[in-house]
VOPAGU-2260 file (C-alpha; in pm, 1 decimal, decimal comma):
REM VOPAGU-2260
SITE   aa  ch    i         X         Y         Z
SITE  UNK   A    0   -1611,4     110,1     388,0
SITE  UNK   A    1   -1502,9     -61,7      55,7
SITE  UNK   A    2   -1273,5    -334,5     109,5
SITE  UNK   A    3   -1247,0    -584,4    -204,1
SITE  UNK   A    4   -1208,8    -948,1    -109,0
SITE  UNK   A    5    -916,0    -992,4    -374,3
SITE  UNK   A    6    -668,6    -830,4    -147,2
SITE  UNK   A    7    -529,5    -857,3     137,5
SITE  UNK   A    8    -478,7    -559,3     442,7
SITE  UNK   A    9    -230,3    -491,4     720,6
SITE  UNK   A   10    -343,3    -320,0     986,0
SITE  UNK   A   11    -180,2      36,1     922,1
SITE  UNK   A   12    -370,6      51,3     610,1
SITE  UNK   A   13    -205,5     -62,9     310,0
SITE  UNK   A   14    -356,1    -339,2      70,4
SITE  UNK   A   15    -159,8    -591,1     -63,6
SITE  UNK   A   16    -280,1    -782,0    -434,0
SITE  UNK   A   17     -44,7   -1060,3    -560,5
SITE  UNK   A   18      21,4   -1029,1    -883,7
SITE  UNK   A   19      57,1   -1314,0   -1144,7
SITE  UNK   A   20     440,2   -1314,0   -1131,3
SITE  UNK   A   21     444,1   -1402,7    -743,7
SITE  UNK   A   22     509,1    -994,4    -731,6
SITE  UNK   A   23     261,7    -813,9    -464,5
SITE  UNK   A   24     158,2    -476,7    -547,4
SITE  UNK   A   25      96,9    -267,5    -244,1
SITE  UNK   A   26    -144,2      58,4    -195,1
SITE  UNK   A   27    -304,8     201,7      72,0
SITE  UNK   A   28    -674,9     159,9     154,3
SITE  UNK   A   29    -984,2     401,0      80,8
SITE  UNK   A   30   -1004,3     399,9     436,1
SITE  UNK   A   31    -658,4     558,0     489,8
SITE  UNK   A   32    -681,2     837,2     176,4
SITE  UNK   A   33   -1060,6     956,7     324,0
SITE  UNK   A   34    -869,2    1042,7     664,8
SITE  UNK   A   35    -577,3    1225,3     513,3
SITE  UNK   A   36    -772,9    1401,5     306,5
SITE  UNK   A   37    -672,5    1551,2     -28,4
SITE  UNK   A   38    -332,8    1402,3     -88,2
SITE  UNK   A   39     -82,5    1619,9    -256,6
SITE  UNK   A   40     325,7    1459,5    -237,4
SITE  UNK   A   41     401,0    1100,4    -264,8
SITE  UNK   A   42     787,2     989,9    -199,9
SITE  UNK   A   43     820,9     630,0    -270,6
SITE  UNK   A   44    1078,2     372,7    -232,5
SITE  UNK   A   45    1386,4     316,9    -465,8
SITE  UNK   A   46    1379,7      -7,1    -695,4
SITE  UNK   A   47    1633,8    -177,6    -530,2
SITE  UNK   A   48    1534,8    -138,8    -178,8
SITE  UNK   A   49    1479,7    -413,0      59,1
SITE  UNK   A   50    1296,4    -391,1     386,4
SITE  UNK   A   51    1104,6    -609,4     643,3
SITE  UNK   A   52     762,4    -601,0     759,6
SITE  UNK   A   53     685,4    -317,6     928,1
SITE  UNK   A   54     956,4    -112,1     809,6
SITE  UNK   A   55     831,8     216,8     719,7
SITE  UNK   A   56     931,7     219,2     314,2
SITE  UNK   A   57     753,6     572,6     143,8
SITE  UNK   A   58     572,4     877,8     249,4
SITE  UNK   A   59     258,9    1053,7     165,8
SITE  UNK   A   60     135,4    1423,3     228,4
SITE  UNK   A   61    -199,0    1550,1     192,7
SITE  UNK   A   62    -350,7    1889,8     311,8
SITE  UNK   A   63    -362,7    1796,7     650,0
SITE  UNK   A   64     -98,1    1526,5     752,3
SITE  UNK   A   65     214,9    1340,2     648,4
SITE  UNK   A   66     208,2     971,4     702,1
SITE  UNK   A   67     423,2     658,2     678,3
SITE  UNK   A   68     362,4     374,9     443,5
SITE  UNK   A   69     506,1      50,5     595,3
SITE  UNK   A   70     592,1    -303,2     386,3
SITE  UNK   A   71     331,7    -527,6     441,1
SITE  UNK   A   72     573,2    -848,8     463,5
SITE  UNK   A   73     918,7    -827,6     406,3
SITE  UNK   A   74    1081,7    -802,5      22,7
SITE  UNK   A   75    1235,2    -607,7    -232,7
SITE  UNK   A   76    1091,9    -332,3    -405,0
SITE  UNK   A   77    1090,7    -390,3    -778,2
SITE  UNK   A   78     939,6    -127,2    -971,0
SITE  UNK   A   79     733,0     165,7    -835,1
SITE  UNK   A   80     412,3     360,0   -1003,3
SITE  UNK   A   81     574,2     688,6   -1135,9
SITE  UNK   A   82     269,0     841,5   -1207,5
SITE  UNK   A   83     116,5     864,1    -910,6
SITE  UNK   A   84     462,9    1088,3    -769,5
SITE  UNK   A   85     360,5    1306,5   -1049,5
SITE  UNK   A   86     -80,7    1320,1    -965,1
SITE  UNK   A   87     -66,5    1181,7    -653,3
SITE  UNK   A   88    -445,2    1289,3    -596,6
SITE  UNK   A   89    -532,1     953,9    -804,2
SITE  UNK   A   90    -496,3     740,5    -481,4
SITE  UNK   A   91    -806,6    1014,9    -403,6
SITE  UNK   A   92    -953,6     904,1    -683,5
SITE  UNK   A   93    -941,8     582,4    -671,4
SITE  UNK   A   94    -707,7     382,6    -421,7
SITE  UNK   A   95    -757,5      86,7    -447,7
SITE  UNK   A   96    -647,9     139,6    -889,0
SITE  UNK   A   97    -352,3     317,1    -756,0
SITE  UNK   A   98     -86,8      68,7    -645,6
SITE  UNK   A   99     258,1     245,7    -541,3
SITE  UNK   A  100     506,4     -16,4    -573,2
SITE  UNK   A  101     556,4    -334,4    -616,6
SITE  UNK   A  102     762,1    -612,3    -457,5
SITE  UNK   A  103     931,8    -943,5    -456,4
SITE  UNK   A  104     857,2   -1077,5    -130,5
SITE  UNK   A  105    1120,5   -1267,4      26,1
SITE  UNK   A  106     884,4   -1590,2     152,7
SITE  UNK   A  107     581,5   -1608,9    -106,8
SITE  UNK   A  108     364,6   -1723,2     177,8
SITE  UNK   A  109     395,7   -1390,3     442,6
SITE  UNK   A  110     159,5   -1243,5     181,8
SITE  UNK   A  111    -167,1   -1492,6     260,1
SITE  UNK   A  112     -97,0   -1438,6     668,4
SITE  UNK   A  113    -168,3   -1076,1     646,7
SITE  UNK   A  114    -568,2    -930,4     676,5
SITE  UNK   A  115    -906,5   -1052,5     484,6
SITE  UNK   A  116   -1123,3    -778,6     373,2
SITE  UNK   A  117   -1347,1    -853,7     643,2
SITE  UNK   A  118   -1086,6    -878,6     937,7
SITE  UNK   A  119    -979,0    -569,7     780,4
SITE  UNK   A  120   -1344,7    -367,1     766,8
SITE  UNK   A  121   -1362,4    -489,4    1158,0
SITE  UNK   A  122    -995,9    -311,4    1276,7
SITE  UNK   A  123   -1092,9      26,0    1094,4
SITE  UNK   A  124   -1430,3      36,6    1207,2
């Protein structure tokens, strides 16, 4: 299972990469597209929306299932990948390229308490 050591995981599957502007970026792992299969509708949060940890925040579809993407720590979403609504079989492709939005966390720190890659690899086993 790949699981780069430059990010960090929650435990429903999404990956979280800080971003140079204090921003995190947040996807969901190769782990979580290989079970849903060949994903086909993305629905993503508004810019502008704020939610807390947990909070389920965007949906994706594939062939076989629909599934909730939750915020990782709580924030505001700040800009969201538009071109993955329009092919979202990229995150197929490649998920760990294909970030879905992006946030400003509201405490900078929440970001460094969430998985390593290898805590990570040992939940999804």
């Amino acid at each position: 299972m790949k699981a780069p050591e430059n990010l960090k995981y929650t435990a429903s599957h999404e990956w979280v990469r800080t971003e140079s502007d204090g921003t995190l970026a947040i996807g969901i792992t190769d782990h979580a597209q290989e079970a849903l299969g060949d994903i086909v509708f993305l629905e993503l949060p508004a810019v502008g929306t704020k939610a807390g940890a947990g909070e389920q925040c965007a949906v994706i579809e594939s062939v076989k299932a629909a599934s909730d993407i939750y915020m990782p720590v709580g924030g505001e979403v700040v800009e969201v990948n538009e071109a993955l609504t329009a092919a979202p079989e990229k995150i197929n492709a490649d998920a760990f390229a294909s970030w879905m939005f992006k946030i400003k966390p509201d405490n900078a720190g929440d970001a460094a308490k969430l998985m390593s890659a290898a805590d990570y690899a040992k939940s999804a086993e």
